[in-house]
C-alpha positions, 0 to 999 in steps of 0.5 A: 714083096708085099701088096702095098709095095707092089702097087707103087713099083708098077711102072704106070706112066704109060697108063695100062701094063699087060698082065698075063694070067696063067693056071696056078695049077698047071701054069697054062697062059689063059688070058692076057689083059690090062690094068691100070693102078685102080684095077690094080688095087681092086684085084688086091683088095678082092683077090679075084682079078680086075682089069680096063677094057679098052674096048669099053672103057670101064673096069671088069671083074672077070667072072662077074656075068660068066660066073668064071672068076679067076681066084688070085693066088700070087702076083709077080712083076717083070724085071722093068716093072711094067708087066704082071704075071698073076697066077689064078685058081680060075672057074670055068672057061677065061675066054669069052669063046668058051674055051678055057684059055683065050690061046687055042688057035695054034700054029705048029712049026 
């Protein structure tokens, strides 16, 4: 599927999707995030990743006051197209906590 197809199969009529982001290297999940169709488009015309803070109501470049950027390598859409699986090359840490992946407390069953 090629970019422009992408951006209009993403189901967006409730707003936000979940994109959850994963080494491409080893496939560890690193973060879950939210775009909508315009941070979208950022993250395809930059390749790096964009997303909406629901916290603060505004776009965010990962990596752009942490200097951690997360490189996109490939896209993936979920069977119902309202879920993104993006692959990265990421630098440094993606959690804000430092750690590299926002998934470091774990409970073992």
């Amino acid at each position: 599927m090629d970019e422009r197809i992408l951006l209009e199969t993403v189901d967006f009529s409730k707003g936000l999707v979940p994109a959850i982001i994963i080494d491409v290297e080893n496939k560890d999940v690193l973060m879950l995030a939210y775009m909508n169709n315009e941070a979208l488009k950022r993250t395809i015309d930059t390749k790096t990743t964009w997303f909406w803070s629901r916290s603060r109501n505004e776009y965010w470049n990962k990596g752009a006051t942490s200097g951690h950027f997360q490189y996109v390598k490939a896209i993936s859409l979920d069977c119902d197209n309202d879920t993104l699986l993006v692959e990265v090359k990421q630098l440094g840490a993606a959690c804000h906590t430092g750690n590299r992946s926002c998934f470091f407390k774990k409970v073992n069953f």
